[in-house]
N, CA, C and O of each residue as an XYZ file, in Angstrom:
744
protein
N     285.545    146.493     19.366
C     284.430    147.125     20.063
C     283.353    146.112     20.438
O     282.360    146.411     21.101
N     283.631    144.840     19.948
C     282.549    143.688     20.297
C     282.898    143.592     21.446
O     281.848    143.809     22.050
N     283.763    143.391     22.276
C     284.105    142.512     23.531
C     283.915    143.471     24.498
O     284.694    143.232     25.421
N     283.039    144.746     24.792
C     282.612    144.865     25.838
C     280.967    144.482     25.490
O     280.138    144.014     26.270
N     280.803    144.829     24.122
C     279.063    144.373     24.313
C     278.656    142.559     24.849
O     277.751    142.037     25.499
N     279.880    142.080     24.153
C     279.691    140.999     24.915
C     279.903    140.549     26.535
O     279.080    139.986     27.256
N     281.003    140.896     26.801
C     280.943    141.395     27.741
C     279.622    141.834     29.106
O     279.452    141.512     30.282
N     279.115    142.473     28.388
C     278.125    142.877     29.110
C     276.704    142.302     28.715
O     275.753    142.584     29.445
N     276.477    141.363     27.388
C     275.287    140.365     27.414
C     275.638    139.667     28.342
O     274.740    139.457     29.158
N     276.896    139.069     28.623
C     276.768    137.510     29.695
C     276.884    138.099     31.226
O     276.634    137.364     32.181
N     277.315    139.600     31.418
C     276.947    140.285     32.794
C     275.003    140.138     32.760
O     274.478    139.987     33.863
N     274.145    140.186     31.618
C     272.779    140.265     31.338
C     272.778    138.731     32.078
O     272.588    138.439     33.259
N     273.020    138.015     31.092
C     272.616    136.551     31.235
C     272.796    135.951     32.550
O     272.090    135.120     33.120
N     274.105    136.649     33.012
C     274.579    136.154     34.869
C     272.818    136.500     35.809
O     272.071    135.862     36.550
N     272.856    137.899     35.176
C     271.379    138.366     36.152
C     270.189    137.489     35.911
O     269.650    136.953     36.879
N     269.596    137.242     34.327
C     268.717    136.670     34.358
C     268.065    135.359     34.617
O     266.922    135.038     34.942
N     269.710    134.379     34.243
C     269.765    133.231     35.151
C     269.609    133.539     36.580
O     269.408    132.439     37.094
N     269.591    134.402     37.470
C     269.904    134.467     38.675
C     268.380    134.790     39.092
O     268.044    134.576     40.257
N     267.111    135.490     37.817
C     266.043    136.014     38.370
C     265.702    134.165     37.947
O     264.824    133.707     38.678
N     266.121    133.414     37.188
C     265.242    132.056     36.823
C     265.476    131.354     37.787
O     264.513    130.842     38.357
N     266.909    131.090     38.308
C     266.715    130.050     39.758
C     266.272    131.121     40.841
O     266.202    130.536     41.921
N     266.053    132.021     40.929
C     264.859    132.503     42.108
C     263.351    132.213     42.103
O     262.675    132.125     43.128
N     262.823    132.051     40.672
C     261.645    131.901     40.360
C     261.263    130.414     40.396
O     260.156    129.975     40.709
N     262.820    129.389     39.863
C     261.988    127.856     40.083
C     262.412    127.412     41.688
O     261.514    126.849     42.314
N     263.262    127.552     42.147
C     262.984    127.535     43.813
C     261.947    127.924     44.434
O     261.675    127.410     45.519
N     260.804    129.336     43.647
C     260.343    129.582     44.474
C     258.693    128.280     44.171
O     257.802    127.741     44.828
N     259.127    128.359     42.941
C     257.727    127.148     42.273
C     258.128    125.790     43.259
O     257.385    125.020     43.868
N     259.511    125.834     43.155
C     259.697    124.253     43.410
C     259.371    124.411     45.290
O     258.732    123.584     45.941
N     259.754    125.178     45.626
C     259.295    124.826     47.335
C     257.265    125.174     47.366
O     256.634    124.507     48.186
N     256.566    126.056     46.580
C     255.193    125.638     45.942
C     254.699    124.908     46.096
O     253.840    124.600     46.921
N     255.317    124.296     45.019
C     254.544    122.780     45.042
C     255.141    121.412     45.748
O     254.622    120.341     45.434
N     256.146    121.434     46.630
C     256.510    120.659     46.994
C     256.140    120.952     48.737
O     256.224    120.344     49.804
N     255.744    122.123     48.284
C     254.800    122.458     50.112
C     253.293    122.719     50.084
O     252.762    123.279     51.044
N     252.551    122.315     48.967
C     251.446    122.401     49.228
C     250.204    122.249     50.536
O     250.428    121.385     51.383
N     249.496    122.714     50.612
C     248.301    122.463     51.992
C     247.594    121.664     51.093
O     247.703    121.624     49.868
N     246.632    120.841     52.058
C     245.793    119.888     51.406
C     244.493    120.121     50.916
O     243.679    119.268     50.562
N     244.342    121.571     50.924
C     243.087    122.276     50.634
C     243.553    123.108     49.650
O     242.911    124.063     49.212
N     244.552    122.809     49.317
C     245.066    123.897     47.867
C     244.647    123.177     46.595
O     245.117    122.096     46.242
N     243.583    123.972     45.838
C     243.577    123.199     44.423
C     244.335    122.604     43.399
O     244.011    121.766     42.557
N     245.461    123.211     43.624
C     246.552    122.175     42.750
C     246.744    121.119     43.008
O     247.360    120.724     43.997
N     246.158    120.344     42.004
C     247.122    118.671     42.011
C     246.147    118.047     43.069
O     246.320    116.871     43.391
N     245.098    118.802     43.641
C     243.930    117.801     44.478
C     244.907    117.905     45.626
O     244.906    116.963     46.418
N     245.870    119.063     45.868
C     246.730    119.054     47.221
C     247.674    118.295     47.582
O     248.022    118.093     48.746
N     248.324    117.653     46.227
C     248.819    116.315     46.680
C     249.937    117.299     45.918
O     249.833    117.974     44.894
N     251.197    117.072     46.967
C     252.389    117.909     46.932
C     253.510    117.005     45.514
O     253.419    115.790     45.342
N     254.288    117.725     44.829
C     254.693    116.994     43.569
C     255.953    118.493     43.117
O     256.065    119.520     43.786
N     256.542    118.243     42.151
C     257.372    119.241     41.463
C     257.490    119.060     39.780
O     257.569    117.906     39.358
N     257.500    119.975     38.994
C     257.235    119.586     37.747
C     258.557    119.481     37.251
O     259.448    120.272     37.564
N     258.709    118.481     36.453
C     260.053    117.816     36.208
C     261.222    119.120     35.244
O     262.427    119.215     35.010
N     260.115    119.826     34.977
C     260.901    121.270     34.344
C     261.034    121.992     34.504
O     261.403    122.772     33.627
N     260.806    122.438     36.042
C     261.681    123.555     36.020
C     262.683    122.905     37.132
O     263.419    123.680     37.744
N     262.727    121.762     37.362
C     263.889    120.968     37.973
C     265.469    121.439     37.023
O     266.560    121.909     37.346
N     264.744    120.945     35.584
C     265.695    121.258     34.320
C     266.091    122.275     34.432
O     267.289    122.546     34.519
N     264.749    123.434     34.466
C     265.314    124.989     33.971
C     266.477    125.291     35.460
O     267.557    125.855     35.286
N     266.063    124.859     36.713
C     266.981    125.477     37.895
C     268.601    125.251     37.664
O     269.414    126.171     37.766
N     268.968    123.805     37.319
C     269.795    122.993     36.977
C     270.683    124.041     35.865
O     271.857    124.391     35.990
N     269.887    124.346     34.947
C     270.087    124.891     33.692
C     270.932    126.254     34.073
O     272.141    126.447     33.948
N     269.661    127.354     34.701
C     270.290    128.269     35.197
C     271.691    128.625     36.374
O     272.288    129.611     36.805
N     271.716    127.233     36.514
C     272.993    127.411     37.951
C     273.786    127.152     37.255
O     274.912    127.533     37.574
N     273.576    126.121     35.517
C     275.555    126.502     35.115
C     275.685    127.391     34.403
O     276.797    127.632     33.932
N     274.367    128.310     34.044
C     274.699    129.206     33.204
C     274.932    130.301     34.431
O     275.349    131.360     33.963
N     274.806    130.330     35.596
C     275.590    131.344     36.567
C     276.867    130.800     36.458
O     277.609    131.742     36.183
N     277.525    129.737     36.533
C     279.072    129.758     36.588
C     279.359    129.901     34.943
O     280.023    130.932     34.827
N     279.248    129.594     34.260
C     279.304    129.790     32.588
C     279.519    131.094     32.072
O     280.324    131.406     31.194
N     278.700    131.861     32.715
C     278.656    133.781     32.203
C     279.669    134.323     33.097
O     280.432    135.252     32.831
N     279.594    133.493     34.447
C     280.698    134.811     34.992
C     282.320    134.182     34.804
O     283.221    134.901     35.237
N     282.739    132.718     34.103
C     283.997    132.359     33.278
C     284.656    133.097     32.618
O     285.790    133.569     32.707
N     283.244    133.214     31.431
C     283.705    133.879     30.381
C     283.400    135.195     30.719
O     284.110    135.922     30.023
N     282.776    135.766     31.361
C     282.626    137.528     31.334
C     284.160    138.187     32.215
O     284.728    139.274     32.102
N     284.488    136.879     33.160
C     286.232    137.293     33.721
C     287.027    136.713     32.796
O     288.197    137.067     32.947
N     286.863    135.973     31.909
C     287.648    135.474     30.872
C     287.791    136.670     29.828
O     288.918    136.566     29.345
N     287.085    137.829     29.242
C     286.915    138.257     28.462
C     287.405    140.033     29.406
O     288.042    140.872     28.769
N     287.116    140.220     30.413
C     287.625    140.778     31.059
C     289.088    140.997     31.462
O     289.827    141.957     31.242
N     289.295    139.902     32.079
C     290.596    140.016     32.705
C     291.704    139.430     31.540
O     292.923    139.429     31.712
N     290.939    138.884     30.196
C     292.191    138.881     29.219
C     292.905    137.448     29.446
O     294.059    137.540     29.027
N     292.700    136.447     29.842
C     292.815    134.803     30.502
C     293.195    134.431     29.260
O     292.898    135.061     28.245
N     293.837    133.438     29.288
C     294.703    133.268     27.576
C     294.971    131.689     27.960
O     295.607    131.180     27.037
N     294.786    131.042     28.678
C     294.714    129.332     29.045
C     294.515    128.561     27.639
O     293.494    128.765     26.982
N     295.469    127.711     27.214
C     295.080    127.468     25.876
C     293.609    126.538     25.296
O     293.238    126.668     24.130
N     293.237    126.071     25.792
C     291.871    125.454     25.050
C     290.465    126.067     26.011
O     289.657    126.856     25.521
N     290.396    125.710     26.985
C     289.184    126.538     27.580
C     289.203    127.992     27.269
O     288.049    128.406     27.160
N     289.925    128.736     27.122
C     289.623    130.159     27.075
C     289.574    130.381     25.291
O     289.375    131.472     24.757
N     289.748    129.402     24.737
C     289.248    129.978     22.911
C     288.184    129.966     22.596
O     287.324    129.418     23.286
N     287.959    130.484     21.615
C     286.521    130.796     20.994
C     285.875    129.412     20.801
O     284.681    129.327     21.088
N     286.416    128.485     20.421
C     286.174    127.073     20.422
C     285.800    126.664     21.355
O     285.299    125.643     20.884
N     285.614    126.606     22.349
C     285.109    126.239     23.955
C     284.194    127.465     23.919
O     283.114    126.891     24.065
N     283.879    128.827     23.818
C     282.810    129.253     24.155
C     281.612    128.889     23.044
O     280.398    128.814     23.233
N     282.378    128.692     21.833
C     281.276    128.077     21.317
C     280.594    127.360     21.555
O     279.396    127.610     21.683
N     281.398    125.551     21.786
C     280.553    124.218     22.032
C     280.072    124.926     23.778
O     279.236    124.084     24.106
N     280.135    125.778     24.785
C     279.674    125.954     25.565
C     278.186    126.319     25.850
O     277.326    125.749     26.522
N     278.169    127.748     24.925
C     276.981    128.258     24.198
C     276.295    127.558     23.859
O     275.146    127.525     24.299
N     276.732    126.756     22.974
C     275.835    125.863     22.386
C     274.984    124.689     23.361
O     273.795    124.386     23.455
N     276.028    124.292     23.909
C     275.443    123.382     25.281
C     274.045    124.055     25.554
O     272.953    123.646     25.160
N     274.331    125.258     26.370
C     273.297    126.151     26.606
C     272.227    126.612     26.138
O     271.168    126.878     26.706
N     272.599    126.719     24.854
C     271.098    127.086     23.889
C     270.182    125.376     23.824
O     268.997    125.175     23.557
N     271.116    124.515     24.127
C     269.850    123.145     23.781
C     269.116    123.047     25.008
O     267.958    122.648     24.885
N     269.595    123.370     26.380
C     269.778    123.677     27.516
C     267.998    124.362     27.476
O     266.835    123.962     27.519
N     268.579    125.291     27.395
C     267.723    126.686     27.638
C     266.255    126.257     26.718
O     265.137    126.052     27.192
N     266.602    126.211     25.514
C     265.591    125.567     24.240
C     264.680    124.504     24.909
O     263.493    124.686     25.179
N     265.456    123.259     25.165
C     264.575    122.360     25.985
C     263.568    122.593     26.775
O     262.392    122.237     26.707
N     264.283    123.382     27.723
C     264.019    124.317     29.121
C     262.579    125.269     28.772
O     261.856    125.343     29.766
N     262.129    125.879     27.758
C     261.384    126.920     26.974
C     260.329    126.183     26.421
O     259.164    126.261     26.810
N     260.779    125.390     25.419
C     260.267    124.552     25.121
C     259.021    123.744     25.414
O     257.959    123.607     24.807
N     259.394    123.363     26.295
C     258.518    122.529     27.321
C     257.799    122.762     28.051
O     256.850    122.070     28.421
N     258.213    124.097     28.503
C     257.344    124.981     29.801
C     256.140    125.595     29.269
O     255.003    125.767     29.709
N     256.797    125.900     28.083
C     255.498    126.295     26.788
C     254.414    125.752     26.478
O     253.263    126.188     26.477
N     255.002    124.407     26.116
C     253.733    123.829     25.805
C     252.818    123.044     26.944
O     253.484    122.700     27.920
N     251.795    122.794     26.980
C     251.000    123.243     27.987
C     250.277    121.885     28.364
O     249.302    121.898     29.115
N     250.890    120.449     27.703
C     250.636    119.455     28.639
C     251.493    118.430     29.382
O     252.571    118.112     28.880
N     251.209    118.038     30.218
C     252.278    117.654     31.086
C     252.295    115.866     31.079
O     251.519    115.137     30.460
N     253.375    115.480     31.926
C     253.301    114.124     31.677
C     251.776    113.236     32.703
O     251.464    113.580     33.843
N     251.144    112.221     31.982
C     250.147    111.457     32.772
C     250.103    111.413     34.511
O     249.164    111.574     35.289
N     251.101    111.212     34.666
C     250.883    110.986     36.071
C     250.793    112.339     37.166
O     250.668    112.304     38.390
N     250.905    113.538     36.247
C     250.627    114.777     36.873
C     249.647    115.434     36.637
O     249.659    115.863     35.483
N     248.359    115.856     37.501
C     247.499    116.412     36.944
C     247.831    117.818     37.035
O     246.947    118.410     37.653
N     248.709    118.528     36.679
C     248.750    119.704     36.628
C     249.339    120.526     35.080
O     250.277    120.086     34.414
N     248.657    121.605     34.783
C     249.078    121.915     33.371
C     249.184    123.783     33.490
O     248.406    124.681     33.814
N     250.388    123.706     33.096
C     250.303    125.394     33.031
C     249.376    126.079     32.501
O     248.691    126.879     33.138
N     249.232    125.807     31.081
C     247.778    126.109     29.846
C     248.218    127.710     29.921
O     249.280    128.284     30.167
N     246.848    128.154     29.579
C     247.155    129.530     29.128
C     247.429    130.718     30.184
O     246.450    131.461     30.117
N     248.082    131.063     30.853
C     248.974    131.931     31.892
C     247.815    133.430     32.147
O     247.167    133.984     33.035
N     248.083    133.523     30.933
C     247.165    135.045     30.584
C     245.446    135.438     31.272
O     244.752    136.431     31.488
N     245.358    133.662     31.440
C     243.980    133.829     32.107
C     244.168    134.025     34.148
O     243.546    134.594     35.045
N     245.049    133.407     34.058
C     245.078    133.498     35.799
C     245.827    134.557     36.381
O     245.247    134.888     37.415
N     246.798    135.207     36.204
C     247.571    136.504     36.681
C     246.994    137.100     37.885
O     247.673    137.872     38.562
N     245.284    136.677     38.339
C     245.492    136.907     39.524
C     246.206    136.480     40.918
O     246.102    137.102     41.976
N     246.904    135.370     40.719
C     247.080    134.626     41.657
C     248.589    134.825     41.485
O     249.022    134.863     40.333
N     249.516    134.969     42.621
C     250.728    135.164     42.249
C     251.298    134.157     42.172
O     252.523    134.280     42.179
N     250.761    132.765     42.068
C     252.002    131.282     41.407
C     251.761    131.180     40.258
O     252.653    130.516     39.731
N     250.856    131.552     39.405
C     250.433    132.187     37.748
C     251.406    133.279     37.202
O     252.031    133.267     36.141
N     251.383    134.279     38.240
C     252.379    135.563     37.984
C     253.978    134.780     38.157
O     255.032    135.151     37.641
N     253.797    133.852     38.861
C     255.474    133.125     39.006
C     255.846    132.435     37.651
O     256.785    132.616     36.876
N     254.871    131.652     37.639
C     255.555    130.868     36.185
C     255.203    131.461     35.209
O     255.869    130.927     34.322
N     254.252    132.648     34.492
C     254.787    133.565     33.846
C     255.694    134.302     33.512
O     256.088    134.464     32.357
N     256.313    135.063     34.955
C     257.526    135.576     34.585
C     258.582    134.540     34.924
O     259.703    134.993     34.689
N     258.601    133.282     35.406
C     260.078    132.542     34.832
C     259.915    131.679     33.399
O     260.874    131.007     33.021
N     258.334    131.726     32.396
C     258.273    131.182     31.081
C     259.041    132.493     30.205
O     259.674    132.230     29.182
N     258.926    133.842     30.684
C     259.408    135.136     30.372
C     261.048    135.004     30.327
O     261.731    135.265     29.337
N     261.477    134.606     31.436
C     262.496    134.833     32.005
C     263.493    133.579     30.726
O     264.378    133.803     29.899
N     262.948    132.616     31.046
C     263.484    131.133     30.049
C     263.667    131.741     28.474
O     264.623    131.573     27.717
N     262.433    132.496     28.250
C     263.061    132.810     27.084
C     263.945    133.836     26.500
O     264.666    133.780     25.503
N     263.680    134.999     27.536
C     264.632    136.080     27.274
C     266.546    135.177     27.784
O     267.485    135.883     27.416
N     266.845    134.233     28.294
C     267.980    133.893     28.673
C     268.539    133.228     26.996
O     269.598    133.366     26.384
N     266.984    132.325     26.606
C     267.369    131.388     25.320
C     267.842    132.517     24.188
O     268.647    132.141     23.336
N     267.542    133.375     24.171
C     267.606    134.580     23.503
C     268.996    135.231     23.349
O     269.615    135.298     22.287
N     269.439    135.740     24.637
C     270.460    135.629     24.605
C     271.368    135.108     24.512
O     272.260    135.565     23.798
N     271.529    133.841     25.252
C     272.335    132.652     24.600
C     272.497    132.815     23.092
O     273.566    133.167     22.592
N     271.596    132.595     22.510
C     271.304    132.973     20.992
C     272.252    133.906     20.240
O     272.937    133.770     19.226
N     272.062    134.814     21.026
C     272.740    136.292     20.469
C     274.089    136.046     20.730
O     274.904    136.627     20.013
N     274.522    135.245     21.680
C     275.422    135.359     22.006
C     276.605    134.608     21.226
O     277.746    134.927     20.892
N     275.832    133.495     21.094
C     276.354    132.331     20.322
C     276.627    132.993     18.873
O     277.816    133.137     18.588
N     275.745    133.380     18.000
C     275.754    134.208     16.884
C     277.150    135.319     17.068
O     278.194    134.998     16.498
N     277.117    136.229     17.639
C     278.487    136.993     17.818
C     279.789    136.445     17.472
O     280.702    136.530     16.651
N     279.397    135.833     18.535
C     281.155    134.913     19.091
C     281.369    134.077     17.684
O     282.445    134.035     17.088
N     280.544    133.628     17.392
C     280.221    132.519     15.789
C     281.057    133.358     14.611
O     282.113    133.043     14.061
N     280.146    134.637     14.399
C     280.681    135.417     13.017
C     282.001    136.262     13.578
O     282.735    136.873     12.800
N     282.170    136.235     14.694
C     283.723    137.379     15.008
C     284.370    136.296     14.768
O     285.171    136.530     13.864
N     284.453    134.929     15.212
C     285.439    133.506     15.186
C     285.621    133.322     13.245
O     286.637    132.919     12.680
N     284.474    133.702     12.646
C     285.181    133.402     10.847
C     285.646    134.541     10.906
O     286.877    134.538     10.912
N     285.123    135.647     10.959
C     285.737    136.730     10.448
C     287.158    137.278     10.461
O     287.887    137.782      9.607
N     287.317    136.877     12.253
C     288.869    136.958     12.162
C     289.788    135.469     12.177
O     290.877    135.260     12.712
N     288.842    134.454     11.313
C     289.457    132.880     11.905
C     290.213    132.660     13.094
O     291.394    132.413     12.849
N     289.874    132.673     14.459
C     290.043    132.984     15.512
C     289.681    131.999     15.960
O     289.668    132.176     17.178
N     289.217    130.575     15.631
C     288.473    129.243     16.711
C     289.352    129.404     17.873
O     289.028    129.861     18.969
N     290.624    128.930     17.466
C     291.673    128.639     18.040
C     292.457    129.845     19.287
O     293.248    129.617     20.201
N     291.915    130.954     18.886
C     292.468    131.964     19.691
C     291.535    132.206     20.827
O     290.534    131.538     21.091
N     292.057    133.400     21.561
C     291.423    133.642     23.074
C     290.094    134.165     23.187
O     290.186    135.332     22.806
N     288.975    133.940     23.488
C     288.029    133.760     23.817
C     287.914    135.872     23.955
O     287.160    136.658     23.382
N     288.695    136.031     24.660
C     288.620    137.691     25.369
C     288.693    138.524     23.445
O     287.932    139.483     23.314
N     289.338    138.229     22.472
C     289.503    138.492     21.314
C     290.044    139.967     21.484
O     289.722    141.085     21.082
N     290.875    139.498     22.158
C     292.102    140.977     21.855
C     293.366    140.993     22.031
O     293.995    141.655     22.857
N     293.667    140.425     21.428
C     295.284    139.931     21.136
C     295.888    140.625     20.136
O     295.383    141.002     19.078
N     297.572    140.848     20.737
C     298.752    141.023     19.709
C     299.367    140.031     19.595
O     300.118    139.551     20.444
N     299.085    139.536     18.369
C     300.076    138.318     18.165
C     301.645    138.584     18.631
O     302.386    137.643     18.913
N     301.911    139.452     18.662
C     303.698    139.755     19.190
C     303.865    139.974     20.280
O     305.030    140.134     20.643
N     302.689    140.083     21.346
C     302.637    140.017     22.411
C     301.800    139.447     23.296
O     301.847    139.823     24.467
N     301.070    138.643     22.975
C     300.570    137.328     23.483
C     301.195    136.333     24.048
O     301.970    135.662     23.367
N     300.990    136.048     25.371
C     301.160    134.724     25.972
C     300.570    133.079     26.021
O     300.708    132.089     26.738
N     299.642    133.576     24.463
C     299.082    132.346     24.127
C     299.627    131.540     23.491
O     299.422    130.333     23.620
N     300.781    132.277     22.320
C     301.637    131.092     21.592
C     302.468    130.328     22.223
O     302.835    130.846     23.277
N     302.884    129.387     22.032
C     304.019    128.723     22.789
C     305.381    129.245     22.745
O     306.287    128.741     23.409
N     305.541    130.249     21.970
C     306.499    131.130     21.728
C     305.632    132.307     21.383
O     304.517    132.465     20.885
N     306.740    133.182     21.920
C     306.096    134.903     21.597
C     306.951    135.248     20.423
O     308.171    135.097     20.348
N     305.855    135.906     19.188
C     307.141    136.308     18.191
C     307.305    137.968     18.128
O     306.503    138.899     18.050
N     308.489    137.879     18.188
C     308.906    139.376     18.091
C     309.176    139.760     16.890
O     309.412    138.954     15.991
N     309.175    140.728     16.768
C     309.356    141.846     15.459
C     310.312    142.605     15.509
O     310.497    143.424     14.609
């Protein structure tokens, strides 16, 4: 009964990566189109080196969720990419990914040669490039989150049924599986 909830976190995660590279495209063409009378940055056009990361981030976690969500779906039995062992070290990729990605956006000073600092969000919300990187600092973490959750699942179903080695989709008959190199019959 796990493998549709999972299932349907990384159908979550496909979407919310998909609302995060909408949100740093929309920062990154922002600030990389500034007017020269715009207070940011004294008008001097620039991109902040993180959500370069987070866009990057979110475009492999769009091909990453929808792998494994047709991997887990359609039942894909390929012997090393489709085991639990590959969605693990995958996940995991992702959570340092994402973590970094959160991380950073969070904290609220930036490198020297940029005068620009997110700081506290809560004060500006009138302005909708405040409301932008709010909801993609929102967005970064509800993805790290899941990742999280996700990783955790796949983690305790892989001891529980000692499964590293087996199919990723986790629904197999051993007597009728096309994963062994031989099928054993009964």
């Amino acid at each position: 009964m796990i493998h549709p909830v999972r299932a349907f976190l990384y159908c979550l995660l496909f979407a919310f990566s998909l609302v995060v590279l909408a949100l740093c495209a929309v920062r990154i063409h922002y600030t990389t189109h500034l007017l020269r009378t715009d207070p940011l940055n004294g008008g001097v056009r620039f991109y902040d080196h993180i959500v370069a990361e987070v866009l990057a981030t979110s475009i492999i976690t769009v091909i990453w969720s929808v792998f494994v969500a047709r991997t887990i779906h359609g039942r894909h039995e390929r012997r090393l990419i489709n085991s639990f062992t590959a969605e693990l070290i995958g996940l995991f990729i992702l959570f340092i990914l994402w973590l970094v990605g959160a991380a950073v956006s969070t904290h609220t000073s930036n490198p020297p040669d940029i005068n620009v600092e997110w700081g506290n969000l809560s004060s500006c919300w009138r302005y909708s490039t405040c409301r932008i990187l709010t909801a993609l600092l929102a967005f970064i973490w509800l993805s790290w989150l899941l990742v999280l959750t996700l990783f955790i699942m796949s983690l305790l179903f892989a001891i529980a049924n000692k499964a590293f080695h087996d199919p990723m989709h986790g629904r197999w008959d051993r007597r009728a599986t096309n994963y062994s190199l031989r099928n054993v019959v009964k």
